[in-house]
C-alpha positions, 0 to 999 in steps of 0.5 A: 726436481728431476726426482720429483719428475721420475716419481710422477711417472712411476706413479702413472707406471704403477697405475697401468700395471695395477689395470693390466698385471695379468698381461704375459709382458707385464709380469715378465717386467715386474723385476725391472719395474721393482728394481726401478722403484728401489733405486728411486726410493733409495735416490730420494732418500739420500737427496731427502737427508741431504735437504734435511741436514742443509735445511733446504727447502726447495729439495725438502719440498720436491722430495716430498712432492715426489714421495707423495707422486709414489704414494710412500709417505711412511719413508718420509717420515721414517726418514725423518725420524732417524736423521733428524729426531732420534739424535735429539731424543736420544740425548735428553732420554738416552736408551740402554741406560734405564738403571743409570737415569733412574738413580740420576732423576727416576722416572719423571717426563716433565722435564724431558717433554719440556726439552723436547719442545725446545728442540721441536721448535729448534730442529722440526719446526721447519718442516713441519711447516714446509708440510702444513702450507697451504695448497702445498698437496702435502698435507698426507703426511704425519710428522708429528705423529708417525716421527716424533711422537713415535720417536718419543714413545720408543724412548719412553718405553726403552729409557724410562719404561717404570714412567708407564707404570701406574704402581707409583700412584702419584709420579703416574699422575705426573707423568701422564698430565705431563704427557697429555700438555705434551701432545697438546703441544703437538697439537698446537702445530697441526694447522686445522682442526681436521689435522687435530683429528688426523694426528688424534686417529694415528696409530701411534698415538692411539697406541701412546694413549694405551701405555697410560693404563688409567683403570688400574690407577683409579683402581689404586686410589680406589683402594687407598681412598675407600680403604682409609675410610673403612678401616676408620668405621671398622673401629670398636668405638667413636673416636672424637678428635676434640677434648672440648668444644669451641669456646666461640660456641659456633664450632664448624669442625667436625668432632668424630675421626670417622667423619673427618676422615670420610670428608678427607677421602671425599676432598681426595677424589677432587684433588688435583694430585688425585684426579684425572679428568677421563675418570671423572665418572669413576671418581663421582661414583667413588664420591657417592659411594663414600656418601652411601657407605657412612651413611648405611653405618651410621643407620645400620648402628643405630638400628642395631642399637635399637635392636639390641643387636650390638655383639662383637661379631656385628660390626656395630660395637660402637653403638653399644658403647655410645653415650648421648654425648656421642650422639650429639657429635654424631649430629653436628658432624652430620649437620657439618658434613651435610652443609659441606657437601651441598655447599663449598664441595659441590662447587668445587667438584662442578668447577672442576668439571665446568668443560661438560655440558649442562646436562651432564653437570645437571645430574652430577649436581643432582646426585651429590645433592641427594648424598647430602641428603642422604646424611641429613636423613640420619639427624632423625635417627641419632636424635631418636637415639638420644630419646630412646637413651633418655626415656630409658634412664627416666623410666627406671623411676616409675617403679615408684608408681606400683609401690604407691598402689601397693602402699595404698591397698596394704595400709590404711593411708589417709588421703593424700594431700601432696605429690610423691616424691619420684616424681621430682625425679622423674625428668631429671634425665631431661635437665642434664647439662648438654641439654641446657640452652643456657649452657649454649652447647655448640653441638646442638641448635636450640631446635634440636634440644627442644625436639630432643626433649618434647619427643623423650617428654612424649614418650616418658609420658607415654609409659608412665600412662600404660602404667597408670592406667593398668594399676588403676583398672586392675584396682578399680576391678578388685574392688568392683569385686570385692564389692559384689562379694561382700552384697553377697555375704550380706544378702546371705547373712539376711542382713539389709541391702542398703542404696546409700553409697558408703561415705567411706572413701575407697583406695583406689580413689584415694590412689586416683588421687595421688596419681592426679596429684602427681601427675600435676606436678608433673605437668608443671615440671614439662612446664619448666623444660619448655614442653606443654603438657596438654599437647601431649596426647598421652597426658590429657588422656593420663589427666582424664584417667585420674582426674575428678569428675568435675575437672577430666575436661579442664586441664589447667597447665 
């Protein structure tokens, strides 16, 4: 008490010094004055380490008083930290011995915090709450920060200096979800939300926060996360993960190694062995980054394919090598991924994130939902893949059809009665077993078959009309001309001009015959893969090409 008295009147002695220190007497009293303010430090220092060896919280709370008078709270709390604190971290993070804890149990804090809690709520507790009542005028000093947690720092860094280290992705994870419980924990003690914030702003537990370098760990998972799944797209061909399809025909696995692995990383960036929840904008870029990655490979393959620019520098062999089979695994993995990702995947990332507000969780939904999106748009283009596959195959027979015209002009062939015989073979590409409904494939929808055949039946038919339609124009052109030089060797000859068309029928209508034979059984081959041959704008106008006058505008398919 007597401390606590002569503290209140070196308090107010300070005061007038501070408002008269260029006075001559003043500065000649500034030794005695700087001699009586170390002997009160020192003298209330030992009563301070007296009170807290026996506990008493009368001399406690007067010594404090009068540190606070002096306005020398840091000695307090250093105070408090050598005597009381240090002995206790000292033995559950012993300094100096960093090689031997390493071997005995590494690195790891958990364990450590976990027995310093106990001992804080043993031995630190009691003045923690002497410091924190109410109306006490104490409230201007920081055990919590500038003693214990500064005193754990210190142990940290000079006992287990390897648990800062973010080189060890996953003990870094656990060191520092550890650390952060820890301070939550400290925080419990604080009695408002303003010493929350107090304790928050200290130095020393700004500086704590410092020592987890969090931007160089995310870095480290960046590269283990975005690096599997390039080296899985850098691969020369599609790597399937499936011998055979499921039995049950609903198969929701994916089938492709690349597409299992980018819904691996993308799990990866939520994992709670994973994530940290600062970096949270970090790991939602990464996600739509992977998103954004797949899909530019799968695009740019599949418009290098159709390019023919597939060379081995490109990056794009797979796509050289792909068969429609594997564009078949290409779609149903996107259709897994797509419902994936917009679906459970969302969820669980929107939980995770469930303390932001709702703002911020409109646009994360937002943007994952337009990276599914994003693979959803490819399904057009590796079933365009697909067509083009099919409508190359089938195109390899309309060679047949410029034999037919050859055929006709160089030999007298009566007129034909039935269709030729390519033309059975023509949609064979069409009726391959992946593409049959009945075979129920589990890799593609009946939609996807029926787009699948109605746009390669578009386009075969599509080049079987430019053919046609050229044979048939060059044929009727030669004979136009033939018939105009023979009226001319006629007139010249002074033979007699006649009006009556010859009976004789030519060759290009017997050729325009054939052609419309066989482009009716052609129809009716579309028939049975369920595709209507006069929806088909290059058919009806194949049909009116070749078809008798009395029947160009009567398509009866």
């Amino acid at each position: 008490m007597l401390l606590e008295r002569i503290a209140s009147e070196m308090n107010r002695l300070k005061f007038y010094i501070a408002h008269a220190q260029n006075l001559p007497f003043i500065q000649n009293m500034e030794k005695r004055i700087q001699s009586a303010s170390l002997l009160l430090d020192a003298s209330l220092g030992h009563c301070f380490v007296s009170g807290l060896e026996h506990r008493d919280e009368n001399a406690i709370y007067n010594c404090l008083r009068a540190y606070a008078a002096i306005d020398n709270t840091s000695s307090a709390e250093e105070i408090f930290r050598m005597t009381i604190v240090a002995p206790l971290i000292q033995k559950i993070i012993p300094r100096g011995l960093s090689g031997e804890v390493a071997g005995a149990s590494g690195d790891g804090l958990e364990n450590d915090y976990q027995e310093i809690k106990k001992c804080i709520e043993k031995d630190c507790q009691f003045l923690l709450e002497i410091s924190s009542a109410e109306n006490s005028g104490l409230h201007v000093f920081d055990f919590l920060a500038n003693s214990i947690l500064k005193e754990v720092l210190s142990a940290i860094k000079k006992g287990k200096p390897g648990a800062f280290s973010p080189g060890r992705p996953t003990e870094f994870l656990i060191n520092y979800k550890s650390s952060l419980d820890f301070l939550g924990h400290l925080e419990g003690y604080c009695p408002s939300r303003s010493a929350v914030t107090k304790f928050r702003a200290e130095a020393i537990c700004i500086e704590f926060m410092k020592q987890w370098n969090v931007g160089v760990y995310f870095s480290l998972r960046f590269q283990e996360i975005a690096g599997a799944l390039d080296s899985a797209l850098a691969a020369t061909n599609l790597i399937p993960v499936h011998n055979s399809p499921s039995v049950n025909g609903n198969s929701q696995d994916l089938t492709l190694k690349q597409s299992t692995i980018l819904l691996e990383s993308l799990r990866s960036c939520w994992r709670e062995d994973v994530l940290i929840l600062s970096c949270s904008d970090k790991f939602l870029r990464l996600t739509l980054q992977l998103l954004s990655r797949f899909s530019n490979w799968l695009s740019s393959g599949l418009a290098a394919r159709k390019t023919g620019n597939t060379a081995s520098s490109s990056g794009y062999e797979w796509a050289a090598s792909a068969v429609p089979n594997d564009f078949l695994y290409i779609i149903h993995d996107i259709n897994c991924l797509a419902t994936e990702v917009c679906g459970d995947y969302l969820e669980h990332v929107l939980q995770l994130l469930s303390s932001f507000s709702a703002d911020v969780l409109d646009l994360v939904k937002q943007s994952i939902l337009q990276g599914g999106k994003s693979l959803n748009d490819l399904t057009p283009l590796a079933i365009n893949a697909i067509t083009d596959a099919l409508v190359d195959e089938a195109v390899k027979g309309l060679k047949d059809v410029k034999a037919i015209a050859t055929t006709f002009r160089m030999t007298n062939k009566p007129i034909p009665s039935r269709h030729s015989l390519y033309v059975s073979g023509l949609l064979s590409p069409l009726k391959k077993d992946f593409l049959d409904t009945e075979k129920h494939n589990p890799y593609l929808t009946k939609e996807t078959i029926k787009e699948l055949r109605h746009g390669a039946a578009t386009e075969i038919t599509g080049r079987y009309y430019d053919m046609v339609v050229e044979i048939v124009s060059v044929a009727r052109k030669t004979e136009s001309s033939l018939q105009r030089l023979k009226k001319g060797a006629q007139r010249r000859a002074g033979g007699v001009s006649s009006d009556v068309s010859d009976p004789t029928v030519s060759d290009t209508d017997k050729l325009c015959m054939q052609y419309f034979l066989d482009i009716q059984e052609y129809g009716r081959n579309l028939s049975t893969l369920g595709v209507v041959a006069k929806e088909i704008p290059a058919y009806r106008s194949l049909w009116q090409c070749v078809a008798p006058p009395d029947r160009q505008n009567v398509i009866d398919l």
